[in-house]
MIVEXKE-383771 format. One record per residue: x, y negated, z of N, C-alpha, C, O, CB in turn. Coordinates in steps of 0.1 Angstrom, whole numbers, padded with zeros to 4 digits, always signed. Glycine has a CB too. Example, Ala and Ser with C-alpha at 12.3 -4.5 7.8 and 13.67 -1.06 7.14 Angstrom:
<filos>
+0132+0057+0078+0123+0045+0078+0132+0033+0078+0142+0033+0085+0113+0045+0090;+0128+0022+0071+0137+0011+0071+0129+0000+0079+0134-0011+0080+0141+0006+0057;
</filos>
This chain:
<filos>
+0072+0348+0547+0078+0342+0535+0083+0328+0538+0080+0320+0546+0068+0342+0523;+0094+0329+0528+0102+0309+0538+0095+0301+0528+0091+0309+0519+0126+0301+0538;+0092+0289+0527+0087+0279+0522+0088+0265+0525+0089+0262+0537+0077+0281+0523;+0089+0254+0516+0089+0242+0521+0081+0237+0527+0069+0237+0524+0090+0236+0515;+0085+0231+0538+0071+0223+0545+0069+0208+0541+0077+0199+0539+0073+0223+0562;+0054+0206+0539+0054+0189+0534+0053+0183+0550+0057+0171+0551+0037+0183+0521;+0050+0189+0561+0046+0183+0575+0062+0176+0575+0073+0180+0572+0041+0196+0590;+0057+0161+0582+0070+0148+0580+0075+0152+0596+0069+0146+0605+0063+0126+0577;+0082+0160+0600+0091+0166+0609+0102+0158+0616+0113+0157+0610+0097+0177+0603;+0100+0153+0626+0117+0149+0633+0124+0161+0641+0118+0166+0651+0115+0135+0647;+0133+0165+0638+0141+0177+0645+0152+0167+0653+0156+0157+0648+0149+0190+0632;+0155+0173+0667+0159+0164+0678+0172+0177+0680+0169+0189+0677+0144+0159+0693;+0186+0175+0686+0193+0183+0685+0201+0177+0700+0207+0166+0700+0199+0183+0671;+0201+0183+0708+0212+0181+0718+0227+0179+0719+0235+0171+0724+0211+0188+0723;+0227+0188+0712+0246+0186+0709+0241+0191+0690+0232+0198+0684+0263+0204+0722;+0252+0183+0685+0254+0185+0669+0270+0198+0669+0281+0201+0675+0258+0165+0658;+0263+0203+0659+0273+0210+0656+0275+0214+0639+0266+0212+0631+0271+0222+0666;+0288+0218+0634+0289+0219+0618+0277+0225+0610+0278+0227+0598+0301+0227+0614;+0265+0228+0618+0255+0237+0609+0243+0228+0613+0232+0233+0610+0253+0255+0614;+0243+0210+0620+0234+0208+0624+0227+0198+0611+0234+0189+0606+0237+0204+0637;+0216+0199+0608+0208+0192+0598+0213+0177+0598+0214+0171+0608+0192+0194+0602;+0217+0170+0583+0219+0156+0587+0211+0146+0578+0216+0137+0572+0235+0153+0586;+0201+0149+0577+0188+0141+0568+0186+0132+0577+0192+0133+0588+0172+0149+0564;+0176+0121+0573+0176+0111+0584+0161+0111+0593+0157+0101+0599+0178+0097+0577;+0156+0122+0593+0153+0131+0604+0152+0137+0607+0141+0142+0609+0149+0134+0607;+0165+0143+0613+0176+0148+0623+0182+0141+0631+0186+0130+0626+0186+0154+0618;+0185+0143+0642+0187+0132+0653+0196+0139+0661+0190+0148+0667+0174+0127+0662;+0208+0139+0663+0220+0149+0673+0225+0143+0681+0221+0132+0683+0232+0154+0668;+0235+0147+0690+0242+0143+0701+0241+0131+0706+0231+0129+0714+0252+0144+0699;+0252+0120+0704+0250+0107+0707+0233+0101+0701+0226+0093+0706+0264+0098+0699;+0230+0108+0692+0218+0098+0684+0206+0110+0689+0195+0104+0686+0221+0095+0661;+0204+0119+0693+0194+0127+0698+0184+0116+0706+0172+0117+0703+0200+0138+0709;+0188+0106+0715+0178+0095+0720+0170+0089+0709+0174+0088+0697+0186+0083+0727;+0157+0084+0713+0152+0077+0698+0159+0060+0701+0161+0052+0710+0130+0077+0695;+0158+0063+0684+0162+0047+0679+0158+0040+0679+0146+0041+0682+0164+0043+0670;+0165+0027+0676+0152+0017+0673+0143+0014+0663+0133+0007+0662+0155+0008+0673;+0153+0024+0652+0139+0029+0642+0137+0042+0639+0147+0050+0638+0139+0024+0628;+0122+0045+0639+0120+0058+0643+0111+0058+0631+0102+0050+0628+0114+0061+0660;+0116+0071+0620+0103+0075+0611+0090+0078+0613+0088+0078+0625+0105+0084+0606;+0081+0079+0607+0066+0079+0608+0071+0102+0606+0078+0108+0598+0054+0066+0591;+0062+0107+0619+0063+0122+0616+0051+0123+0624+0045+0115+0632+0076+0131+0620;+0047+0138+0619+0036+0144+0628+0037+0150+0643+0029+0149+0653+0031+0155+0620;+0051+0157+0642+0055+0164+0649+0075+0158+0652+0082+0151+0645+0051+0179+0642;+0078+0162+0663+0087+0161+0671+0093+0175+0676+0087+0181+0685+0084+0151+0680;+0102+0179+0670+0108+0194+0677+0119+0193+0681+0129+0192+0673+0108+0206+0669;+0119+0193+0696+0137+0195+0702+0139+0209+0700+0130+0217+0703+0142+0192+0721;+0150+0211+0696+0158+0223+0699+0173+0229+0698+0182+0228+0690+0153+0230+0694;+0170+0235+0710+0183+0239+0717+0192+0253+0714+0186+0263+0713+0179+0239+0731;+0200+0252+0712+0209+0262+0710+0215+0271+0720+0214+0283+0720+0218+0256+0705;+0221+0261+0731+0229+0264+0744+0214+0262+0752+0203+0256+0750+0245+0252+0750;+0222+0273+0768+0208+0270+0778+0213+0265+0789+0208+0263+0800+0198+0284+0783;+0232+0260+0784+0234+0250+0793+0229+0236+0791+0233+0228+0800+0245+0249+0793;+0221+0232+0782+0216+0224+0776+0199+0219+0779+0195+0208+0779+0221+0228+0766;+0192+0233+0779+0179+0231+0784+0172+0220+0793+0161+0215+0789+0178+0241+0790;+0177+0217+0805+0178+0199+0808+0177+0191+0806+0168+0184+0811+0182+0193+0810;+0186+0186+0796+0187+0178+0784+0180+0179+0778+0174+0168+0775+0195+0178+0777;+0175+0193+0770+0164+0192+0758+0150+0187+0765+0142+0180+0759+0161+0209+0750;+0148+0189+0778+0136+0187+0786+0135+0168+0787+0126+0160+0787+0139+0196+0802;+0146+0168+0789+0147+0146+0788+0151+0141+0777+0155+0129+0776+0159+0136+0798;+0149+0151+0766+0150+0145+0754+0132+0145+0750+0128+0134+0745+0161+0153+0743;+0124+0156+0753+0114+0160+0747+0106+0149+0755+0096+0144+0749+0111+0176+0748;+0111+0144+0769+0104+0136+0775+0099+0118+0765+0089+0112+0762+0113+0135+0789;+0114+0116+0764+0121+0103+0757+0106+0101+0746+0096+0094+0747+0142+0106+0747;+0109+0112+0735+0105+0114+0726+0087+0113+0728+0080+0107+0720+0112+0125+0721;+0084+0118+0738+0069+0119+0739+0066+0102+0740+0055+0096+0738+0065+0130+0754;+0077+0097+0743+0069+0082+0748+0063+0073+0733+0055+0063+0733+0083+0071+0758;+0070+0078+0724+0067+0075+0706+0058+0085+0700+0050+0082+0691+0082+0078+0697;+0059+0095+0704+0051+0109+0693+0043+0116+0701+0046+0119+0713+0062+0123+0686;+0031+0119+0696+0016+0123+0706+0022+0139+0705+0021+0147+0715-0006+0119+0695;+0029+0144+0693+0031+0159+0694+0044+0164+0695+0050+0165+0684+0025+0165+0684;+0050+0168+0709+0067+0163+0708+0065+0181+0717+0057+0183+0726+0075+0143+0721;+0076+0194+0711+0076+0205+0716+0090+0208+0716+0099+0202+0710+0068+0214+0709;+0092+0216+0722+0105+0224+0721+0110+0235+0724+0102+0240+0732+0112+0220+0726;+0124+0244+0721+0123+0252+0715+0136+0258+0712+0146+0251+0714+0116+0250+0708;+0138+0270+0705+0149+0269+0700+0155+0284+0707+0150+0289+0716+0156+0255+0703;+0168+0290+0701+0178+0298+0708+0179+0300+0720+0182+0311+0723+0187+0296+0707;+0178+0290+0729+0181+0290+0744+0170+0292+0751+0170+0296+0762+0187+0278+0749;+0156+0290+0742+0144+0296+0752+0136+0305+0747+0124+0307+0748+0134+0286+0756;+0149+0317+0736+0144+0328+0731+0131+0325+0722+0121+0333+0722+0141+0338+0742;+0132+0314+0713+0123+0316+0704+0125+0325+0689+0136+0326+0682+0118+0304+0703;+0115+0330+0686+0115+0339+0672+0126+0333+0662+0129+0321+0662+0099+0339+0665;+0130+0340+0654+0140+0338+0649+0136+0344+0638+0146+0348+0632+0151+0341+0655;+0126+0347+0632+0120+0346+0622+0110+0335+0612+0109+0323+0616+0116+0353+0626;+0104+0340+0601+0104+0328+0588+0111+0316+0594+0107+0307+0601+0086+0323+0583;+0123+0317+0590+0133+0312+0586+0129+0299+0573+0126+0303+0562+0140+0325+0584;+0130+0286+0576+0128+0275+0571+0144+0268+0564+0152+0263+0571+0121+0266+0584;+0146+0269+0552+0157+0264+0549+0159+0249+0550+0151+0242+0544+0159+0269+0539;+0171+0242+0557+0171+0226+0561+0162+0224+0572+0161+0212+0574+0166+0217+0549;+0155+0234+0582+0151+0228+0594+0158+0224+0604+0159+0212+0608+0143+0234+0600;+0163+0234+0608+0169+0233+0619+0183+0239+0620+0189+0244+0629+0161+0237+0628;+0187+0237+0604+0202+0240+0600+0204+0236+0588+0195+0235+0580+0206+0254+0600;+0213+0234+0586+0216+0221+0573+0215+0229+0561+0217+0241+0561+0233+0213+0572;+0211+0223+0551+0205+0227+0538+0218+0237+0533+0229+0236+0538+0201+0212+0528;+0216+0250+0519+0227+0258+0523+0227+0269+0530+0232+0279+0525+0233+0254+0528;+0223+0268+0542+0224+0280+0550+0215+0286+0548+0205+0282+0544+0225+0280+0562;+0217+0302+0553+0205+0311+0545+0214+0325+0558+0225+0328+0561+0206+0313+0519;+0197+0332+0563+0200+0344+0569+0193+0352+0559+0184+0350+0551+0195+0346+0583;+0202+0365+0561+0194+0374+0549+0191+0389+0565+0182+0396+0563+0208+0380+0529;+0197+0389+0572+0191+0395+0580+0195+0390+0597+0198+0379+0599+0194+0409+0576;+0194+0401+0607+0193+0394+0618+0196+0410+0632+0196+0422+0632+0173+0384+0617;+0199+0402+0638+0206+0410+0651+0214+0416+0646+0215+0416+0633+0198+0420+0660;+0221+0423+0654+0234+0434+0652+0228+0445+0660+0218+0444+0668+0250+0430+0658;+0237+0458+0654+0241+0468+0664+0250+0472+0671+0249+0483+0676+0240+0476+0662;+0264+0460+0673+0274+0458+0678+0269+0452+0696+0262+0442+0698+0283+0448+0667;+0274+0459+0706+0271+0450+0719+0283+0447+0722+0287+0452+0733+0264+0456+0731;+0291+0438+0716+0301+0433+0727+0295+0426+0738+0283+0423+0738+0311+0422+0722;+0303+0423+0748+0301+0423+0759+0299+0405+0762+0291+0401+0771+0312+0430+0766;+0308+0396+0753+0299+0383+0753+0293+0378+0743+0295+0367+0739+0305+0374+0755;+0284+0386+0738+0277+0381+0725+0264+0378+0728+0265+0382+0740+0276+0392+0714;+0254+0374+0728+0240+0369+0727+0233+0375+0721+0223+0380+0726+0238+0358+0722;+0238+0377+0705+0227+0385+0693+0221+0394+0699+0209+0392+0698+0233+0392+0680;+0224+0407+0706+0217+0416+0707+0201+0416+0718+0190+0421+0716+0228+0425+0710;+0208+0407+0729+0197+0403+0739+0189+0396+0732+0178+0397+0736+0202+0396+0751;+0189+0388+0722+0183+0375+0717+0176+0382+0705+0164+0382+0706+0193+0362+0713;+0180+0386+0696+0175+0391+0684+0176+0406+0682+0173+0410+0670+0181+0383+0672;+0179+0414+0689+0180+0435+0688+0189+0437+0679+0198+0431+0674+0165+0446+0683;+0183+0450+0675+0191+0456+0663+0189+0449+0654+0181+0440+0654+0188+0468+0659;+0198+0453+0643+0200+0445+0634+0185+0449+0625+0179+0460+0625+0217+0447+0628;+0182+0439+0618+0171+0442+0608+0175+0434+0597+0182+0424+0599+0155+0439+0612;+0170+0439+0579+0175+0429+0574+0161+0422+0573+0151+0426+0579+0185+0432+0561;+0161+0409+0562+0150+0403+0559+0149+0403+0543+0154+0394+0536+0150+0390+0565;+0141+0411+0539+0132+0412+0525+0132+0397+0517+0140+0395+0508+0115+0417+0529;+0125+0390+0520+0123+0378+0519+0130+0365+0515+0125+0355+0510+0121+0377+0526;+0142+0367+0519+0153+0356+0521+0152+0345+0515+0149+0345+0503+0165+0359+0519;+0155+0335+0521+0157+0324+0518+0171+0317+0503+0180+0311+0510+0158+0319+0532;+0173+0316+0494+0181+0315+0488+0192+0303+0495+0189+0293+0502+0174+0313+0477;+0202+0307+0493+0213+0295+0499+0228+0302+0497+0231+0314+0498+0209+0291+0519;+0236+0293+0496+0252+0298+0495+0261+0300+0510+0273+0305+0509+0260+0285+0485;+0258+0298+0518+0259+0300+0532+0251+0309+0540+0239+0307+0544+0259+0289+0537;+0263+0323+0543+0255+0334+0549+0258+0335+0561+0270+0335+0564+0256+0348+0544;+0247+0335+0569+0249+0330+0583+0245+0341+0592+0244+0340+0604+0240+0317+0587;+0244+0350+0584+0242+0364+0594+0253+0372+0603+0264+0376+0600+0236+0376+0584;+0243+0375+0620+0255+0380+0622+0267+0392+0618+0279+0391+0619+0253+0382+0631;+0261+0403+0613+0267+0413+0607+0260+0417+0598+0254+0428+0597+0270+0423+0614;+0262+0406+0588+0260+0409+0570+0261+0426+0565+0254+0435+0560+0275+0400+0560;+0274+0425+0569+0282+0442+0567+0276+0452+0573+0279+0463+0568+0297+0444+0572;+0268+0451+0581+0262+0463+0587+0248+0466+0578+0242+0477+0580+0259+0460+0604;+0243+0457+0568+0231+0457+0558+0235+0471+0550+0247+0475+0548+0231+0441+0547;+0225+0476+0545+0230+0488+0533+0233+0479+0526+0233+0467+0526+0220+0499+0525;+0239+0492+0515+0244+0487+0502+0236+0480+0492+0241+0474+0483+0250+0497+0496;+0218+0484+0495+0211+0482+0482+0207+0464+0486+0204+0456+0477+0194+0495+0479;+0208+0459+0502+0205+0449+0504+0217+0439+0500+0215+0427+0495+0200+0450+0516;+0227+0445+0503+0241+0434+0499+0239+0435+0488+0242+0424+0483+0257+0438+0503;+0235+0443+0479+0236+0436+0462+0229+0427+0457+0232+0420+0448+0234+0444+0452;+0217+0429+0466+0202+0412+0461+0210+0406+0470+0213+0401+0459+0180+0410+0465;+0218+0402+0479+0226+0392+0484+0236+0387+0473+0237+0376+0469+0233+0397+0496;+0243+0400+0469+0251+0390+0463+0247+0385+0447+0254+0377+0442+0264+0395+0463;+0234+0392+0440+0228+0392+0429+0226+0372+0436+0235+0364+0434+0212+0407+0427;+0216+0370+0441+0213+0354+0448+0228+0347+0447+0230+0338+0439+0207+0354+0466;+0237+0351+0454+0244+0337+0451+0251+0339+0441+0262+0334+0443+0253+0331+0461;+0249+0345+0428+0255+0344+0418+0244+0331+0411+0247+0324+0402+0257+0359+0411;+0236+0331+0416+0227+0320+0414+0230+0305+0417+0226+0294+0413+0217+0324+0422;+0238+0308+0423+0244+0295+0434+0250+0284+0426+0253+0287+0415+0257+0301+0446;+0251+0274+0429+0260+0264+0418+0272+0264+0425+0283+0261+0419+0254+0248+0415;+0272+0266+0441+0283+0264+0449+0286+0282+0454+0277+0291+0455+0279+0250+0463;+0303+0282+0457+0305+0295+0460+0303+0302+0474+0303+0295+0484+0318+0297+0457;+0301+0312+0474+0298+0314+0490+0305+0316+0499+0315+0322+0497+0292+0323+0493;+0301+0311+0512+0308+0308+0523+0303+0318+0536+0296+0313+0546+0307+0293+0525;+0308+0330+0536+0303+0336+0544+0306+0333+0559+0314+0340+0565+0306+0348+0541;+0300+0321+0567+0302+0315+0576+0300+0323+0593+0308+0322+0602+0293+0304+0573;+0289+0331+0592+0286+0340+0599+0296+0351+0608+0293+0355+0619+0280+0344+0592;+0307+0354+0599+0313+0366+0601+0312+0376+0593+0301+0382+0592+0311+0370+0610;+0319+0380+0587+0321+0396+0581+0330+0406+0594+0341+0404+0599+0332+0396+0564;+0321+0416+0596+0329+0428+0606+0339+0435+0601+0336+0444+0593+0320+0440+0612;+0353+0431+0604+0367+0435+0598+0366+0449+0601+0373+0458+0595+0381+0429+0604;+0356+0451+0609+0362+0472+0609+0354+0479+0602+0355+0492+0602+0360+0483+0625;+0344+0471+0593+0331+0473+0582+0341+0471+0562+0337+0474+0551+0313+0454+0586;+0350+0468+0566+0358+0463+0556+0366+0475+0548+0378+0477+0550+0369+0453+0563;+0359+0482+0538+0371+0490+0533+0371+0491+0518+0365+0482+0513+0371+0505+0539;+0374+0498+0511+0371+0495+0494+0360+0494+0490+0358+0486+0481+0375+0503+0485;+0356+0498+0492+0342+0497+0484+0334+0483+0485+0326+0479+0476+0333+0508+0490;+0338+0478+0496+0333+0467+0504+0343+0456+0497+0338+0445+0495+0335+0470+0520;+0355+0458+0495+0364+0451+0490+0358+0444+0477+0356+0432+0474+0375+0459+0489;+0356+0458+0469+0353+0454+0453+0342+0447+0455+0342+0435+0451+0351+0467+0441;+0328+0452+0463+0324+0442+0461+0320+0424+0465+0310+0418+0461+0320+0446+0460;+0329+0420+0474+0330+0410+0475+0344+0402+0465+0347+0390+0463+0330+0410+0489;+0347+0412+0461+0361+0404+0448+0347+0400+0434+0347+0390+0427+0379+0424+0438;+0337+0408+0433+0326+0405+0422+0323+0392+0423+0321+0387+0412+0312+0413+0424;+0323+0382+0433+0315+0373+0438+0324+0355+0438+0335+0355+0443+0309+0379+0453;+0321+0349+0435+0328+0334+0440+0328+0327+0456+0319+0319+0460+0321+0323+0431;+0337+0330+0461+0341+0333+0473+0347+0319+0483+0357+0321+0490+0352+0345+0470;+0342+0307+0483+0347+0296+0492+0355+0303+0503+0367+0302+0501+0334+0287+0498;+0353+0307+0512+0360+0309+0524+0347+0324+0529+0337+0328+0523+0360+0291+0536;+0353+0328+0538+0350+0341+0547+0353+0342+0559+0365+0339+0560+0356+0352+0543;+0347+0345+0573+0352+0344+0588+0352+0359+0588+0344+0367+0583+0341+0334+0600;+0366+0362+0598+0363+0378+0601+0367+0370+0620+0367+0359+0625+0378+0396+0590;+0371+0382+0625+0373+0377+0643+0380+0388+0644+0381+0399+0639+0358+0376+0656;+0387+0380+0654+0398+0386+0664+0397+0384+0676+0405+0378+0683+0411+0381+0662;+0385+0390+0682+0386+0382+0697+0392+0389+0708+0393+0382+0718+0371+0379+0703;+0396+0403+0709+0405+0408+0712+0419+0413+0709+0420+0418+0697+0401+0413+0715;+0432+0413+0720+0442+0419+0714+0443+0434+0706+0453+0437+0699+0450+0419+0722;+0430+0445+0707+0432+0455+0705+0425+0452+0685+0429+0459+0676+0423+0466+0718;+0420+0446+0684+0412+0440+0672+0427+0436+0662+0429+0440+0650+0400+0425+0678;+0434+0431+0667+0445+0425+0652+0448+0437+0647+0453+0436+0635+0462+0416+0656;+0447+0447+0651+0455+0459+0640+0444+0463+0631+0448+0468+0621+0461+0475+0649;+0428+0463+0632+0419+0463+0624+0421+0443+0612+0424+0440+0600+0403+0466+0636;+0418+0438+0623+0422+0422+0615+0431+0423+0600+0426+0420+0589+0433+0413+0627;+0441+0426+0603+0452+0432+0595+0451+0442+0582+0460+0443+0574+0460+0438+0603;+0441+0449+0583+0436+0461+0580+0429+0461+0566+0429+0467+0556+0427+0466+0591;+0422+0446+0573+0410+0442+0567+0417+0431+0557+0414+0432+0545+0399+0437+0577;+0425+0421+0561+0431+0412+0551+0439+0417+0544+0444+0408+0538+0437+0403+0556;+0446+0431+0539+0450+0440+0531+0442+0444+0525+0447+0451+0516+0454+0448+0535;+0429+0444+0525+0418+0448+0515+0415+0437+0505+0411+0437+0493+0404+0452+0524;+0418+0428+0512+0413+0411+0508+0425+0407+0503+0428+0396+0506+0408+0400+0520;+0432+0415+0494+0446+0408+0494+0445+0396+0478+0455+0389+0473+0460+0424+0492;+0433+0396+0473+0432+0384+0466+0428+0371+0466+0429+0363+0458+0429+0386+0460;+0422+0370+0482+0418+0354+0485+0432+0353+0495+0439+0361+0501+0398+0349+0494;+0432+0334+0491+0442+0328+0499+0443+0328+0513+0434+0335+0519+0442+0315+0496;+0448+0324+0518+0451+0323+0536+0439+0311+0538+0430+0312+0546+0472+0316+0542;+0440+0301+0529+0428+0291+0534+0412+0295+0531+0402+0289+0534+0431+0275+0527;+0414+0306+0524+0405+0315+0523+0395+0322+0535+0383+0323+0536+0413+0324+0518;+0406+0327+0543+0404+0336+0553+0406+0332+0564+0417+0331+0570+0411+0346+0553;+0394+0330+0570+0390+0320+0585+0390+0336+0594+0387+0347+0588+0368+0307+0585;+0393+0335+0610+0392+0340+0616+0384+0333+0633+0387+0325+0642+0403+0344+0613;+0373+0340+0632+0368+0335+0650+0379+0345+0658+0383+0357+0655+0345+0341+0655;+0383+0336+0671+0389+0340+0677+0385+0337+0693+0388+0325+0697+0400+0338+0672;+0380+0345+0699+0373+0338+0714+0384+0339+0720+0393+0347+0717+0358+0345+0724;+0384+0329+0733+0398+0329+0740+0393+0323+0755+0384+0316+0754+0411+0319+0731;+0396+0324+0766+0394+0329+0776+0384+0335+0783+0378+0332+0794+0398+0323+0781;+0383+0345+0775+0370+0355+0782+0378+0368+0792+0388+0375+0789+0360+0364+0766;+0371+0368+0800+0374+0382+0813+0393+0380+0814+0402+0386+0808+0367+0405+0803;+0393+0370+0823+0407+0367+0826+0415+0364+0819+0424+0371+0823+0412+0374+0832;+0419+0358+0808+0426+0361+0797+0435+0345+0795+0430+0336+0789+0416+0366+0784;+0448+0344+0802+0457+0335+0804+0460+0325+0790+0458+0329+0778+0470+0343+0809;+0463+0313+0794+0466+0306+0782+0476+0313+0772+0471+0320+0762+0471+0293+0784;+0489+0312+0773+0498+0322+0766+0491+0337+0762+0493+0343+0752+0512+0325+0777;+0482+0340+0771+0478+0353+0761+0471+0350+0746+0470+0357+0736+0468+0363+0769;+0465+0337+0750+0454+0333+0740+0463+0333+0732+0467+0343+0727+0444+0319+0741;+0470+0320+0729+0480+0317+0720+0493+0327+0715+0500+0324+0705+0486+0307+0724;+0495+0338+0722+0498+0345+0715+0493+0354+0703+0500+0357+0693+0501+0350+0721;+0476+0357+0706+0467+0360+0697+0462+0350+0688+0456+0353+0678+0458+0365+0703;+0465+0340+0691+0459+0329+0680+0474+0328+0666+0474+0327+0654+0455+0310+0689;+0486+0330+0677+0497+0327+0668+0493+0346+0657+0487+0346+0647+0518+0324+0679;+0497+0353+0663+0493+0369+0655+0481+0365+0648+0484+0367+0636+0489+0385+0668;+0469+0360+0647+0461+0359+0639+0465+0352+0624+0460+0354+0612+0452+0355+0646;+0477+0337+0629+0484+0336+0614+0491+0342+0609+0493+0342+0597+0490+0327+0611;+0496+0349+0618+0506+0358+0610+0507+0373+0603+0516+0380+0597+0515+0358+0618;+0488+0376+0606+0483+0382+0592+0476+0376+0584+0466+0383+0580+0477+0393+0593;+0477+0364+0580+0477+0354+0570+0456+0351+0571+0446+0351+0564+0485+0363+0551;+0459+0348+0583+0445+0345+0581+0444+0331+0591+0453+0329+0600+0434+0358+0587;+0435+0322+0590+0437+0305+0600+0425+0308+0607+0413+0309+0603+0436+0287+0591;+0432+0308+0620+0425+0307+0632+0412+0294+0634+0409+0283+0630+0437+0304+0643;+0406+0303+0644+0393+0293+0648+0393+0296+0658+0391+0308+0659+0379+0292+0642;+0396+0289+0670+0397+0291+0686+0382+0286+0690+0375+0277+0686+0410+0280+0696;+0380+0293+0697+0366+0292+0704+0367+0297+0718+0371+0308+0722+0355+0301+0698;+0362+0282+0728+0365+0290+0742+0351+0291+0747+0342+0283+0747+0376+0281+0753;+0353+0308+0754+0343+0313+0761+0331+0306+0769+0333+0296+0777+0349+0320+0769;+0321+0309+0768+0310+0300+0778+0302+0313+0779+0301+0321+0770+0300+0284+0771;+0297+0313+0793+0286+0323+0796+0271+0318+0789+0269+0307+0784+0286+0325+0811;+0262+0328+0791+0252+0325+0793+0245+0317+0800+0239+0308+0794+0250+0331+0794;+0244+0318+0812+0239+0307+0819+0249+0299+0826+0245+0295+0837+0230+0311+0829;+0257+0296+0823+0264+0282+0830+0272+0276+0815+0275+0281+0804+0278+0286+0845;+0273+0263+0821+0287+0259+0809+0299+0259+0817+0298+0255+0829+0287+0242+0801;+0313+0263+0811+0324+0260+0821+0330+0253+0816+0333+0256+0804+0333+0269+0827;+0333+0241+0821+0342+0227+0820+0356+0235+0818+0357+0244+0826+0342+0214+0836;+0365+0232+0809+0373+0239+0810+0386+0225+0811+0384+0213+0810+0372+0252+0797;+0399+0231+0811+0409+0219+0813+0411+0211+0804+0406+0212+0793+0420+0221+0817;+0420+0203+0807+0422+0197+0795+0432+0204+0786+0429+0206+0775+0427+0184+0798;+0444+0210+0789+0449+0217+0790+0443+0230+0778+0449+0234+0767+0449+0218+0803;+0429+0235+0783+0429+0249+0775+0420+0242+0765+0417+0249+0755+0423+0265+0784;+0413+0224+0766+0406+0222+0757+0416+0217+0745+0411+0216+0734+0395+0214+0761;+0432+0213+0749+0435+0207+0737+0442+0223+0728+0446+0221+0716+0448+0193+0739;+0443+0238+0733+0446+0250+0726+0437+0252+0717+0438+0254+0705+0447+0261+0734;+0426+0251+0726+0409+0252+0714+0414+0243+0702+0417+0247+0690+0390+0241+0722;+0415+0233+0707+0414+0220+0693+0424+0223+0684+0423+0224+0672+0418+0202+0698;+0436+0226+0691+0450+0227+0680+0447+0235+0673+0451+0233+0662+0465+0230+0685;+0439+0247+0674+0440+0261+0669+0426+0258+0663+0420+0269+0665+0441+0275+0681;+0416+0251+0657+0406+0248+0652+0407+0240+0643+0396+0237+0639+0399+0247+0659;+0417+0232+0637+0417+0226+0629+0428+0231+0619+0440+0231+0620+0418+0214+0634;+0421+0237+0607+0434+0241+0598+0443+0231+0592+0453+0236+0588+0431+0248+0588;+0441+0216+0590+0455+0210+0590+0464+0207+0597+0475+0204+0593+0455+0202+0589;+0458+0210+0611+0466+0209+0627+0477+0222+0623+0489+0220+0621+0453+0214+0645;+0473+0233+0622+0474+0243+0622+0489+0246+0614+0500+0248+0618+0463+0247+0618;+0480+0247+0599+0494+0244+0589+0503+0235+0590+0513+0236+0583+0491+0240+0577;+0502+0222+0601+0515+0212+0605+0519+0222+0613+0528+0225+0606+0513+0196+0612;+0519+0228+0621+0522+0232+0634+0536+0244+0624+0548+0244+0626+0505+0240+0647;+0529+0251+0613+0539+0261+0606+0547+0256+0593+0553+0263+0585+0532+0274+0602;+0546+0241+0593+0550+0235+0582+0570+0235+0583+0577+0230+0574+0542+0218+0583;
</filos>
C-alpha cells in the first residue's frame, strides 16, 4: 500500500532529469555533492537510474557518508524492486504508476529485463501523471479506476509514460476523449512504426498537435543521421511533436557527436521545433 512517509529523507540523484524530485531534499546533478547546508535527515538514499552512472552513485554515497551515519543506494540501475511505490520520493510529486512491466520486448528496452510482464497495481498511488510503461496493455476494468482517479485530479492528465499506438483503436479512443487530457506520448522509434503512428493520431483526431508528443529513439542498430531526421521530420507531419532520444545501451554510455547531440536537441524542444516549421 503507498503511504506517506514522516522519516526526514535526503534523496541524492546523479543526473536530474524532468521527473527528478525538486523539494529541498532532493539533491541532482550539479548539486548531488552535499552542500554547505545540509538538512537534518535520518537516512540518505542515492539513486540511480542509468548503470552508466553507478560510479558516480558509489562517490556520491561515499561524499554523503562523511555527514550521514545511514547513507544507501539503489535504484533502477542496481535492479531494485519497483514496487510500493512512494509518491514524491524519488519522482516528483504527480507522478503515479498504476501498473508495471510490459509484454512488449523490443529489442532496446529495459522494462522487460528489469520489471517482466506487465502486472497492474491494485493499490495505486493517486496522481495526474501516468508513468506506466504500457498503460494500454491494462484491461479495460483497470483503465476505468485509472481514469475514474484522475477525474479526481485538479490538474489534467499527462500520460507521460507512453500510450502503445498499435493498442489505439475506438474503443480506446472514446475512452480517453472521456477524460481532461494535458498532453499524451505515443513513439515512433522505427521507420516501419509511422504507418501505425498515423493510424493512431486519426483516432485522436480531437487533441491538438501540442497535444500529441511522440518518443522517437534515433540512432539505434546503425541508423544514419538523415535517416533519423527523416523520421523525426514524418513524425510532424502526422501532426504529432517529436521527442528525439538518442540510443544508449545498457552497459555503456556512448558519447555521441556534437553533431547528432545538437539533432537530439533541435528535435526535443517543441518551440525549436515549431520555429523550424514556422
Amino acid at each position: 500500500m503507498w503511504y506517506n512517509v514522516t522519516m526526514q529523507l535526503i534523496r541524492v540523484f546523479p543526473r536530474k532529469t524532468s521527473l527528478t524530485p525538486v523539494d529541498l531534499y532532493a539533491f541532482a546533478g550539479d548539486r548531488a555533492w552535499p552542500q554547505l547546508w545540509r538538512p537534518p535527515a535520518d537516512e540518505v538514499h542515492v539513486s540511480v537510474t542509468f548503470t552508466w552512472d553507478i560510479g558516480l552513485g558509489h562517490e556520491l554515497r561515499e561524499a554523503w557518508a562523511q555527514y550521514y551515519p545511514v547513507v544507501k543506494i539503489g535504484g533502477p540501475a542496481f535492479g531494485s524492486p519497483v514496487d510500493n511505490f512512494v509518491p514524491g520520493r524519488y519522482i516528483k510529486d504527480g507522478v503515479t504508476f498504476t501498473s508495471r512491466g510490459c509484454n512488449r520486448k523490443c529489442p532496446w528496452c529495459l522494462v522487460p529485463s528489469r520489471e517482466g510482464k506487465l502486472h497492474c497495481i491494485e493499490d495505486f498511488a493517486p496522481g495526474w501523471i501516468i508513468q506506466d510503461n504500457n498503460f494500454l496493455q491494462c484491461p479495460a476494468e483497470h483503465r476505468q479506476k485509472v481514469y475514474a482517479m484522475l477525474g479526481t485530479q485538479s490538474k489534467a492528465a499527462s500520460f507521460s509514460g507512453g500510450l502503445d499506438a498499435r493498442l489505439i483503436d475506438d474503443t480506446v479512443a472514446d475512452e480517453l476523449r472521456s477524460i481532461r487530457i494535458k498532453d499524451l506520448f505515443l513513439a515512433a522509434d522505427t521507420a516501419q512504426s509511422l504507418g501505425v503512428l498515423a493510424k493512431a493520431v486519426t483516432k485522436l483526431d480531437w487533441l491538438r498537435r501540442d497535444q500529441l508528443r511522440c518518443y522517437v529513439l534515433i540512432a539505434f542498430n546503425g541508423e544514419t543521421m538523415v535517416e533519423a531526421a527523416e523520421r523525426l521530420e514524418a513524425v510532424w507531419q502526422v501532426d504529432c511533436v517529436p521527442f528525439a532520444q538518442l540510443y544508449q545501451p545498457p552497459d555503456e554510455y556512448i558519447e555521441y557527436s556534437r553533431d547528432w547531440k545538437k539533432l537530439a536537441r533541435s528535435w526535443s524542444r517543441p518551440a525549436a521545433i515549431a520555429a523550424m516549421h514556422s
